[in-house]
N, CA and C atoms as an extended XYZ file, in Angstrom:
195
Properties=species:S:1:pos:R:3:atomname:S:1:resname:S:1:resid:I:1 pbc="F F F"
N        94.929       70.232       99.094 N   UNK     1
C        96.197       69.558       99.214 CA  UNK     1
C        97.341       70.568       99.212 C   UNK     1
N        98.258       70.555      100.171 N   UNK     2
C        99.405       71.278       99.973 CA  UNK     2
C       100.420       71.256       99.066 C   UNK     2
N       100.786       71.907       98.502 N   UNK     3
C       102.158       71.530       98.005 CA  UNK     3
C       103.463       71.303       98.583 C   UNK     3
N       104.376       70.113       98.147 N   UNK     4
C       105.588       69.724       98.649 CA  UNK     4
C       106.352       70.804       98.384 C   UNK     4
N       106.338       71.960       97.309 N   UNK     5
C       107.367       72.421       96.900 CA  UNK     5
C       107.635       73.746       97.736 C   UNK     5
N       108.551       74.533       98.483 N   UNK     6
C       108.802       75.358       99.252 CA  UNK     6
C       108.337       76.204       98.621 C   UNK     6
N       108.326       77.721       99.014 N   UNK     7
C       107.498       78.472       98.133 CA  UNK     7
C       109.056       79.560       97.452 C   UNK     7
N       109.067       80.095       96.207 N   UNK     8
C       109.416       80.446       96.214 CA  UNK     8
C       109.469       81.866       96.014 C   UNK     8
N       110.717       83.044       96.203 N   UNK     9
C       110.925       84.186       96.336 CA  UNK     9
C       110.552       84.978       97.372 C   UNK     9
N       110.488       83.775       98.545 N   UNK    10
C       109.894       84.330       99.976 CA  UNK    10
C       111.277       84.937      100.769 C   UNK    10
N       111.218       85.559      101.670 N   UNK    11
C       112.169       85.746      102.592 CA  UNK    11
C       113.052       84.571      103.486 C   UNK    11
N       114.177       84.454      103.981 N   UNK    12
C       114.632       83.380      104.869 CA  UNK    12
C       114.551       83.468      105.789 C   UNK    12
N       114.150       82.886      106.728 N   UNK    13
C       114.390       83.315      108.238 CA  UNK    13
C       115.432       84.089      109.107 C   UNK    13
N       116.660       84.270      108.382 N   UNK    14
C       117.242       84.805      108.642 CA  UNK    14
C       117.074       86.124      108.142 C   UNK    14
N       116.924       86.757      106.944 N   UNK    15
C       116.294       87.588      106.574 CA  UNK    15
C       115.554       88.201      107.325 C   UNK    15
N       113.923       87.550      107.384 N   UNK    16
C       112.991       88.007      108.196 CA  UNK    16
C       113.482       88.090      109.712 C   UNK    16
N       114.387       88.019      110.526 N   UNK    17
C       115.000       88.164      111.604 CA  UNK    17
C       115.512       89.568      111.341 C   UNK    17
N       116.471       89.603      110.803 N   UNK    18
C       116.711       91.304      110.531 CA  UNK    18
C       116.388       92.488      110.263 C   UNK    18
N       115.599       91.994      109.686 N   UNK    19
C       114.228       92.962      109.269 CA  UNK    19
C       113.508       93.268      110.349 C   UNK    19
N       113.273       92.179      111.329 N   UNK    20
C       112.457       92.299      112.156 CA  UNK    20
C       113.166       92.995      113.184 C   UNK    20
N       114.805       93.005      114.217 N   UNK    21
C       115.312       93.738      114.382 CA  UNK    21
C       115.454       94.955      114.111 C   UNK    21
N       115.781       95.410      112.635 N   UNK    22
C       115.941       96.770      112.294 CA  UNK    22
C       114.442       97.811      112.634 C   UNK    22
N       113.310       96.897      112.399 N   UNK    23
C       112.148       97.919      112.514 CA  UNK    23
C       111.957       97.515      113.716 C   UNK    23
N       111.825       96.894      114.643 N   UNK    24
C       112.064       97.461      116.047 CA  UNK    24
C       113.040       98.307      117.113 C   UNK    24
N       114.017       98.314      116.109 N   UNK    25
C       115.157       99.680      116.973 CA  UNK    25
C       114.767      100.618      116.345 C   UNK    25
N       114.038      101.049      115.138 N   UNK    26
C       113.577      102.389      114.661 CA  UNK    26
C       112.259      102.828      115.399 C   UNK    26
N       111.595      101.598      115.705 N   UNK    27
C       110.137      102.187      116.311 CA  UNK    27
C       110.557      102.171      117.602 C   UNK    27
N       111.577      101.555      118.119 N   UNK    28
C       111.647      102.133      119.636 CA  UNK    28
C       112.284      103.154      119.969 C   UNK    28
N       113.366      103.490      118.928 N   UNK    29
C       113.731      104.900      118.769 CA  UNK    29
C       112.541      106.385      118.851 C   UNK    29
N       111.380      106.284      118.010 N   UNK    30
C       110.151      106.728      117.602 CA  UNK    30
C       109.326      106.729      119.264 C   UNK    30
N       109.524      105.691      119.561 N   UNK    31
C       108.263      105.583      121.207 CA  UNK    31
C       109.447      106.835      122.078 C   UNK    31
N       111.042      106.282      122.210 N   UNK    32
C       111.269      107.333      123.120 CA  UNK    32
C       111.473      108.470      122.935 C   UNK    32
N       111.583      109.122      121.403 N   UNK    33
C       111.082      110.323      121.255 CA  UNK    33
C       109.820      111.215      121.591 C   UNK    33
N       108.602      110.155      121.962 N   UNK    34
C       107.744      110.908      122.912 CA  UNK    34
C       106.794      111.723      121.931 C   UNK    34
N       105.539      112.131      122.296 N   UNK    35
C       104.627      113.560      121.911 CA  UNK    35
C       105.149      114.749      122.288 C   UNK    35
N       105.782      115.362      120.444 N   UNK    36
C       105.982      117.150      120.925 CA  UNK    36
C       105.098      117.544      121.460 C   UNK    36
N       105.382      118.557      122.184 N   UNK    37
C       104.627      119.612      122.915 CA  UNK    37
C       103.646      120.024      122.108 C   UNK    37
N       103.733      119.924      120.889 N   UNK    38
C       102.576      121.321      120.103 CA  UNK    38
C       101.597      119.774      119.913 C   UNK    38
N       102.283      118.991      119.729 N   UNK    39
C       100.506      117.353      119.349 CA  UNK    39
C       100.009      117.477      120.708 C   UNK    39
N       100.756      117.310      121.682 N   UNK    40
C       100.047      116.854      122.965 CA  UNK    40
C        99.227      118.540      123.611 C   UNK    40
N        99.567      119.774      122.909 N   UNK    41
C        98.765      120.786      123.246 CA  UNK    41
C        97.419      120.811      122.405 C   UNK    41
N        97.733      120.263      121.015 N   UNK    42
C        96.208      120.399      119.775 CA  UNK    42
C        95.296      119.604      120.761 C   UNK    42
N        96.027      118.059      120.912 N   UNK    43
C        95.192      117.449      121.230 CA  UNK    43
C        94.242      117.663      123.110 C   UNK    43
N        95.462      118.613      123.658 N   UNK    44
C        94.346      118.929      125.095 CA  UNK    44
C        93.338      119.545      124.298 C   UNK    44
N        93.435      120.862      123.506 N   UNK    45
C        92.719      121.605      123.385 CA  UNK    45
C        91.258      120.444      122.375 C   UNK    45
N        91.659      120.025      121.678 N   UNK    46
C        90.540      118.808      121.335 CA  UNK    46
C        89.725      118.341      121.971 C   UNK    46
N        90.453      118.208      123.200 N   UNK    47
C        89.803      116.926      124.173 CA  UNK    47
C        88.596      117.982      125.089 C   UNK    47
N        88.726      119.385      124.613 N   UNK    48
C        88.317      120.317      125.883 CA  UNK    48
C        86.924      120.404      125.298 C   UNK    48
N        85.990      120.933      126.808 N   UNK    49
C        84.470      120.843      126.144 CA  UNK    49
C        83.831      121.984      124.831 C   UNK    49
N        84.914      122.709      124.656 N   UNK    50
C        84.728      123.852      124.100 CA  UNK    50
C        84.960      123.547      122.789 C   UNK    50
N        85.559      122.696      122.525 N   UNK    51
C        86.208      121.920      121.204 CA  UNK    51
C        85.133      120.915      120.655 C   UNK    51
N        84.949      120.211      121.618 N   UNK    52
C        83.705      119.330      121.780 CA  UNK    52
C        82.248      119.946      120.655 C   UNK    52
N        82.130      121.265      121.672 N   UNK    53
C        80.528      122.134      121.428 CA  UNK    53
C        80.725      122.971      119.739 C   UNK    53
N        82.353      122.946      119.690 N   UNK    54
C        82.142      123.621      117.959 CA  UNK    54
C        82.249      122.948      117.618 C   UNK    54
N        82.570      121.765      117.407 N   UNK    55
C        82.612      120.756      116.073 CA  UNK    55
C        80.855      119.901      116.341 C   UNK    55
N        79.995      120.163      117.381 N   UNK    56
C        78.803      119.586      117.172 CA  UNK    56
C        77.822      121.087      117.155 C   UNK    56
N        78.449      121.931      117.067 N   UNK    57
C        77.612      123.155      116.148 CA  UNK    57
C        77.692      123.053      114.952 C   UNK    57
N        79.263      122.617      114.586 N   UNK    58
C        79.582      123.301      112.963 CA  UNK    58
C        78.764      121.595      112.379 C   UNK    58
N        78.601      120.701      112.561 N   UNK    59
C        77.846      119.262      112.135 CA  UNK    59
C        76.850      119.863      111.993 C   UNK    59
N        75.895      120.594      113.254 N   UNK    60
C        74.576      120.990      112.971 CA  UNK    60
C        74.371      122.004      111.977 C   UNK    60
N        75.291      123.224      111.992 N   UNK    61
C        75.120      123.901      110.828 CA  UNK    61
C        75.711      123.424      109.436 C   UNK    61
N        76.256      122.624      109.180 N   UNK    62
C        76.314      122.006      108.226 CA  UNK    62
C        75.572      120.633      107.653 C   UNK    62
N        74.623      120.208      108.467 N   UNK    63
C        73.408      119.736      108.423 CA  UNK    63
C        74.212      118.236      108.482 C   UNK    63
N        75.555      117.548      108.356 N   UNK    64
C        76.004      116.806      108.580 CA  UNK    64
C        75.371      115.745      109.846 C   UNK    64
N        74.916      116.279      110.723 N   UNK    65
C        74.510      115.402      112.263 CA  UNK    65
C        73.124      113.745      111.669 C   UNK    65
């Protein structure tokens, strides 16, 4: 059975509207700032087969696999 009684110490809709505004102009601020150069270089070099072959050496020599 539900209760009739509103709940309390929740947010108002109006509230939760602003809130919801404010953290979407900060995270869209955040998206068009983009990947620095140095994340989007770790991560080529990650993605490369050479990166690949030491981290499934260093598993095997660390008996991890």
């Amino acid at each position: 059975m539900k209760d009739a009684k509103p709940k309390q110490g929740g947010l108002n809709a109006e509230i939760q509207s602003r809130i919801g505004h404010q953290l979407r102009a900060m995270y869209d601020d955040v998206v068009r700032q983009g990947v620095p150069d140095r994340f989007a270089e770790l991560i080529r070099q990650l993605d490369s087969p050479t990166a690949a072959a030491q981290v499934e050496a260093g598993a095997k020599k660390d008996g991890s696999e």
